[in-house]
C-alpha positions as CSV (number, residue, x, y, z in Angstrom):
1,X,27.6,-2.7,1.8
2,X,27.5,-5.3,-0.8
3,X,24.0,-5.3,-3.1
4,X,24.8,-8.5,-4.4
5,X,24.4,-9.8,-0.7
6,X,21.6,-7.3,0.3
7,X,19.5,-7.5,-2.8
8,X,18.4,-11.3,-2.4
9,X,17.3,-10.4,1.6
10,X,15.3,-7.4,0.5
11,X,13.8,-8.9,-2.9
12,X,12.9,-12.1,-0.5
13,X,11.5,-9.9,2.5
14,X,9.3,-8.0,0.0
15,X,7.7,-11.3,-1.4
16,X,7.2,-12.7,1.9
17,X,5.5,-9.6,3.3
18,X,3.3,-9.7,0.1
19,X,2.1,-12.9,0.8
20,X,1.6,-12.5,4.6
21,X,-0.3,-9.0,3.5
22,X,-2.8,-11.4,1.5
23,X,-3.1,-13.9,4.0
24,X,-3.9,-11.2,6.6
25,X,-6.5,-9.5,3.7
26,X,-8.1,-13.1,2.9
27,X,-8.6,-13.7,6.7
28,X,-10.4,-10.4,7.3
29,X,-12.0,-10.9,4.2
30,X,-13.7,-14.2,5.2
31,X,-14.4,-12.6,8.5
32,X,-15.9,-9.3,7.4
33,X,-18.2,-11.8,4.6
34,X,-19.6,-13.8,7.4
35,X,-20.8,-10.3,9.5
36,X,-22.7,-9.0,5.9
37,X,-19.9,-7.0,4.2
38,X,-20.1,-6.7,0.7
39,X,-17.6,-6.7,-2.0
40,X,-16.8,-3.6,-4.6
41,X,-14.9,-3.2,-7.4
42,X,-13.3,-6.6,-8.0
43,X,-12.5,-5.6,-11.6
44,X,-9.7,-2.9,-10.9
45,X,-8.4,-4.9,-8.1
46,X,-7.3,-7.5,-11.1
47,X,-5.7,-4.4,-11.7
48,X,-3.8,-3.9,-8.8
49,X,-3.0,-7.0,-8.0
50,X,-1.4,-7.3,-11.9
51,X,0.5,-3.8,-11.1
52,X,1.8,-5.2,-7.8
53,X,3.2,-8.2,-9.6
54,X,4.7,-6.6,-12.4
55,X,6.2,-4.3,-10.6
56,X,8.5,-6.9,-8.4
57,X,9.1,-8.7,-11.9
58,X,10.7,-5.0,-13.5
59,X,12.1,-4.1,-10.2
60,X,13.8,-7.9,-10.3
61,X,14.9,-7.7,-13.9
62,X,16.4,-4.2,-14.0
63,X,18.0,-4.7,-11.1
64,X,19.7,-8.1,-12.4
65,X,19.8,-7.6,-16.3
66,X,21.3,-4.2,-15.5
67,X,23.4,-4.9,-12.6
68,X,22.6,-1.8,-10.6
69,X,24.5,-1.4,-7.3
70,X,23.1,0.5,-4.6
71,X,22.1,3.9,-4.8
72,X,24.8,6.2,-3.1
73,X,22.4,7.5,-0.8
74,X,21.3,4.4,0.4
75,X,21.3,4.6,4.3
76,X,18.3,6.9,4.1
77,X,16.7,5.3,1.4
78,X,16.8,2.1,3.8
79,X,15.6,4.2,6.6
80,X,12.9,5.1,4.6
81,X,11.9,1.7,3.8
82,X,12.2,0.8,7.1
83,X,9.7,3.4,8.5
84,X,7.4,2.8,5.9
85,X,7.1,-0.6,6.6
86,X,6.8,0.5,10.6
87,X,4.3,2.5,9.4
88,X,2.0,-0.1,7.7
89,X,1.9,-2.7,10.7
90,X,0.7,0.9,12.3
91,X,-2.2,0.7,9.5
92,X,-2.9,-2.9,9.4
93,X,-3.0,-3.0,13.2
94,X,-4.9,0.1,13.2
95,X,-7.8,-1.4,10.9
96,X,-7.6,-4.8,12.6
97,X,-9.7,-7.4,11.2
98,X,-10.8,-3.9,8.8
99,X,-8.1,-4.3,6.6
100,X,-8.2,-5.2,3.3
101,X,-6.3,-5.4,-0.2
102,X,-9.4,-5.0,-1.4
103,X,-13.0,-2.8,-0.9
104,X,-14.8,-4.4,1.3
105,X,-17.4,-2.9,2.9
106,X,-19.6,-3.8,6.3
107,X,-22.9,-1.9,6.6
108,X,-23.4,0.2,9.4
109,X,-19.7,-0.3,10.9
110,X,-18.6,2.1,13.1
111,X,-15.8,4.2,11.4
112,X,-12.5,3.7,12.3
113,X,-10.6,7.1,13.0
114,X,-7.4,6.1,15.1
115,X,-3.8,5.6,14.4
116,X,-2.7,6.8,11.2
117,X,-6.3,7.3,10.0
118,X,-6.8,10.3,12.7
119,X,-4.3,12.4,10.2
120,X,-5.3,11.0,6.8
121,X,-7.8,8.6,5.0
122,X,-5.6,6.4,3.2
123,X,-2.1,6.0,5.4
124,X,-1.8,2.2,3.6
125,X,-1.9,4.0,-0.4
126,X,0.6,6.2,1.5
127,X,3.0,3.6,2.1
128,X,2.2,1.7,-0.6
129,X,3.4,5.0,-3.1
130,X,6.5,5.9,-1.0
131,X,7.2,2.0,-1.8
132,X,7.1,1.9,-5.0
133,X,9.4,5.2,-5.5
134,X,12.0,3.7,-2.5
135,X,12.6,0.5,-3.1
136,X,14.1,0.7,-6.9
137,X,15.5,3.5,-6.0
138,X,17.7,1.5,-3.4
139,X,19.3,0.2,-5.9
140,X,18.8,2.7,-9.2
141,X,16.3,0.8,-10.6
142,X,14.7,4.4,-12.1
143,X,12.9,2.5,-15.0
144,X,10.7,0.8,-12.2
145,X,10.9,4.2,-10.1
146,X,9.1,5.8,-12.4
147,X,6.3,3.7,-14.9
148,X,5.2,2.2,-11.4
149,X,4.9,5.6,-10.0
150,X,2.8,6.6,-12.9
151,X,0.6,3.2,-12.7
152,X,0.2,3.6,-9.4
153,X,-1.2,7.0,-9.6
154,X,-3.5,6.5,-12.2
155,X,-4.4,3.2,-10.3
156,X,-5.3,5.1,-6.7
157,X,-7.3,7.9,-8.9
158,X,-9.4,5.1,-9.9
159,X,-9.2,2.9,-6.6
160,X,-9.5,5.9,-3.7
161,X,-12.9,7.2,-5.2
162,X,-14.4,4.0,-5.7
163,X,-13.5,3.5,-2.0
164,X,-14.7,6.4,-0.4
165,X,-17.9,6.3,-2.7
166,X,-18.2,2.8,-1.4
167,X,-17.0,3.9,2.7
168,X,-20.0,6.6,2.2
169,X,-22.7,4.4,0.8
170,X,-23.0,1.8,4.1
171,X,-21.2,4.1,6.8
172,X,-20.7,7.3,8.2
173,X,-17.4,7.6,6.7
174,X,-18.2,11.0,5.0
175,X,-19.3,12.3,8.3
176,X,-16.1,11.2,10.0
177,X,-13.6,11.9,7.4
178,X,-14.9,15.4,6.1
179,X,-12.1,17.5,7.1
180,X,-9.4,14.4,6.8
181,X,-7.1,15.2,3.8
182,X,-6.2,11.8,1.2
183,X,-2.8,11.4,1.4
184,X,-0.9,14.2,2.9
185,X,-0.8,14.8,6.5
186,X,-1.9,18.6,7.4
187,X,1.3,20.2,8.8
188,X,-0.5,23.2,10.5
189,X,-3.8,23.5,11.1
């Protein structure tokens, strides 16, 4: 398969998702705002949001100033991004009007605790990480691979406390989600 014809399709999916993710967010945002939810930590979600775009812009540029072709193993690594993005219409569909790019927080909501959240408490940082290793390496963009790996682990040690601190302050998300692991799916119980 030729990157040169794959690349733009993929690059241009990516974008588009993005913005249809913020759409979506902004929508449930303005919905959740109108029922008495309440906002937290709009500084690091600058943040985020800065990390999210800089990492299309390195993926973009290493991929074009350094002509990478497509990683040898690239019919898994596509499978992989396929299922991941199945995976977060599961979360976002899951959450319903819920989901957010951001912390938003309704008082006294009842805890959601279905789809992917009945195995961990953050399925959409999940995908989210498993992106940002996948999709450079589609096309050995390692650079990208790895600085946005590292950003985006120092990002969610900042971001999933300030959620769940946030989750446990106006719900019973505490309660619901005690014996819920972060990230990783329990195997055996």
């Amino acid at each position: 398969m030729s990157d040169y014809l794959t690349f733009p399709y993929l690059f241009g999916f990516i974008v588009l998702q993005r913005i249809v993710e913020l759409v979506i967010a902004k929508r449930n945002e303005h919905w959740m705002k109108r029922q008495g939810a309440i906002e937290i930590g709009a500084i690091h979600y600058r943040f985020i949001v800065l990390m999210h775009m800089l990492f299309l812009i390195s993926f973009f540029l290493e991929k074009l100033l350094f002509k990478h072709g497509l990683s040898p193993i690239w019919p898994i690594l596509l499978t992989v991004f396929v299922l991941t993005q199945i995976f977060r219409i599961w979360v976002i569909q899951s959450l319903g009007r819920f989901w957010n790019t951001k912390i938003i927080v309704l008082p006294n909501a009842s805890v959601i605790r279905k789809g992917p959240y009945r195995y961990i408490k953050h399925p959409n940082y999940l995908v989210v990480s498993l992106e940002i290793i996948v999709i450079p390496i589609l096309y050995n963009a390692y650079f990208t691979a790895v600085l946005f790996t590292i950003l985006n682990f120092i990002m969610l040690a900042i971001r999933i406390p300030r959620e769940e601190q946030a989750l446990g302050s106006v719900t019973e998300y505490n309660h619901a989600f005690q014996d819920c692991p972060r990230l990783i799916p329990k195997v055996v119980k």
